[in-house]
C-alpha positions as CSV (number, residue, x, y, z in Angstrom):
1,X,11.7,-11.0,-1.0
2,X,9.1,-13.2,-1.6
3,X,6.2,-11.9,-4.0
4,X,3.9,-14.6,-3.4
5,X,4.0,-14.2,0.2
6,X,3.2,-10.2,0.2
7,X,0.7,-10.5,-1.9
8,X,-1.4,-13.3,-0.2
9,X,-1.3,-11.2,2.9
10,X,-2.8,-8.1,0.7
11,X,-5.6,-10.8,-0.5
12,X,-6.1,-11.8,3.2
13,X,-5.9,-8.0,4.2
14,X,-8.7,-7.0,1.5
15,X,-11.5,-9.5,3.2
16,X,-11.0,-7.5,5.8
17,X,-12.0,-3.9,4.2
18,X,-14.7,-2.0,5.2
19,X,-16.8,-0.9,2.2
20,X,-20.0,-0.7,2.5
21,X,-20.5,2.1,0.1
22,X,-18.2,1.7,-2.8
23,X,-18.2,-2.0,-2.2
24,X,-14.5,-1.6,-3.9
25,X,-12.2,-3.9,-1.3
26,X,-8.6,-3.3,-1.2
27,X,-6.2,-4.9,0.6
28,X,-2.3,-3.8,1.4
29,X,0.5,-5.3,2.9
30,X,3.8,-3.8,3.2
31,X,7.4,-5.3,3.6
32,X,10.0,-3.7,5.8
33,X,13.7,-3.5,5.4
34,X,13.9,-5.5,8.1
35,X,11.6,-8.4,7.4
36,X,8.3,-7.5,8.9
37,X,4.8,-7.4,7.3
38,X,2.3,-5.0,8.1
39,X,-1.2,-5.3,6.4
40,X,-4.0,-2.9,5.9
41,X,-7.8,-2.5,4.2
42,X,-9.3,0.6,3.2
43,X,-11.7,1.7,5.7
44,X,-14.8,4.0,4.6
45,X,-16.8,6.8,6.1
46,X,-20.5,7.4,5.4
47,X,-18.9,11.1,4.8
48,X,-16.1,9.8,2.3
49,X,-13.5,12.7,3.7
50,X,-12.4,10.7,6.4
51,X,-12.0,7.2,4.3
52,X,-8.6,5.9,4.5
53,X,-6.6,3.9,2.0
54,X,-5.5,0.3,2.3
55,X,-1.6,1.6,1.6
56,X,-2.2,3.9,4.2
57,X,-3.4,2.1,6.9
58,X,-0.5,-0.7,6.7
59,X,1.9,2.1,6.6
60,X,0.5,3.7,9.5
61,X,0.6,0.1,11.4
62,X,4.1,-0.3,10.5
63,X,5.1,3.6,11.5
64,X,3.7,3.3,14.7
65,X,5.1,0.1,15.9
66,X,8.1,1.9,15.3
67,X,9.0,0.7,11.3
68,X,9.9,3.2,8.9
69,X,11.8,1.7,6.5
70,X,10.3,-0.3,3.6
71,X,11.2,-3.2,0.4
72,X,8.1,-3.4,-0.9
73,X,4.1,-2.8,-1.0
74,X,1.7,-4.8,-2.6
75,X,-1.7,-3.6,-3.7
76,X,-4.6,-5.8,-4.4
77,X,-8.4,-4.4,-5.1
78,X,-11.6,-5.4,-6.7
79,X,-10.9,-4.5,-10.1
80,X,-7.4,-5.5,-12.3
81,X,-4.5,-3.9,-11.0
82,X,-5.2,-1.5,-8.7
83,X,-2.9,0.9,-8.3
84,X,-2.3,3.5,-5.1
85,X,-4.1,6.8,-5.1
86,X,-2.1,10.1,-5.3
87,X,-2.7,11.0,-1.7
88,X,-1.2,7.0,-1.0
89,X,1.7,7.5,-3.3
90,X,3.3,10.8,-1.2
91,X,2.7,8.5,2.0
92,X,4.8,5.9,0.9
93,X,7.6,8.3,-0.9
94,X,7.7,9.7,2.7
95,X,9.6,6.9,4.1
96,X,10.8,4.5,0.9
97,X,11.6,6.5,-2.1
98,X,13.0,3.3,-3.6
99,X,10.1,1.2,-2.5
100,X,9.0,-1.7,-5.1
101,X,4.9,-1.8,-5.5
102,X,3.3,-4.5,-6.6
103,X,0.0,-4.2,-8.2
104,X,-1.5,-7.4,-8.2
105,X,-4.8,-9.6,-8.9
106,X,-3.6,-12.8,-7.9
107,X,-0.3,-14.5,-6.9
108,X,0.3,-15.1,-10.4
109,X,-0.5,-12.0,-11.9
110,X,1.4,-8.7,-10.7
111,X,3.1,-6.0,-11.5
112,X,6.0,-4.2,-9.8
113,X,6.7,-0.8,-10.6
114,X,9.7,1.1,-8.7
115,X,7.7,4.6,-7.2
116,X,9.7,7.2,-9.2
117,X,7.7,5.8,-12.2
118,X,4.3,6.2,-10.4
119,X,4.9,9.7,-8.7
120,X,8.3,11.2,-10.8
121,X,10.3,13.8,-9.5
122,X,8.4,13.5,-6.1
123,X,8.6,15.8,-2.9
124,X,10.1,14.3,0.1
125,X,11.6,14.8,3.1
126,X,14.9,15.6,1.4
127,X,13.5,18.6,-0.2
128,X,12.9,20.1,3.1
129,X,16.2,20.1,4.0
């Protein structure tokens, strides 16, 4: 996997946010098993409810082209290490329990947490079985 690479596509992603409220940019781009990259911004709402999540919208690219299984996802906002809302965090334990995220600034500075350590002992689609 390369880090680097994920990340500059979050950084490219994030210019690409819609904002214009919180003015807090965030970009997303996530890594499938299989190689491919999907990217996504957060998009706001003048009536906030409807705002969706950077995370959410590259998984939702990735889901309905078909992708479903993930590596990675990295995370880049407008403040230090922004890290995925709750809401974001039970989207991507839907389909990559064992995802790696990477909260990052910059290509040099990142972090990569595995999910059980930001959402532990998670509900997913096993529990329903």
């Amino acid at each position: 996997m390369d880090i680097k690479n994920l990340i500059n596509k979050a950084i490219e992603a994030k210019e690409k946010a819609y904002a214009p409220y919180s003015k807090f940019k965030v970009g997303s781009a996530v890594l499938t098993k299989d190689g491919k990259i999907y990217t996504g911004c957060n998009i706001e709402s003048a009536s906030y409810t409807p705002t969706i999540c950077a995370e959410r919208t590259a998984i939702s690219k990735a889901v309905s082209e078909g992708d479903r299984e993930f590596e990675a996802i990295a995370i880049v906002g407008s403040s230090d290490y922004t890290f995925p809302c709750g809401v974001c965090r039970q989207v991507i334990r839907e389909f990559s329990k064992d995802i790696k995220v990477i909260v990052a600034n910059n290509t040099d500075e990142y972090k990569i947490f595995e999910l059980e350590e930001l959402l532990p002992n998670s509900f997913g689609p096993d529990d329903l079985k």
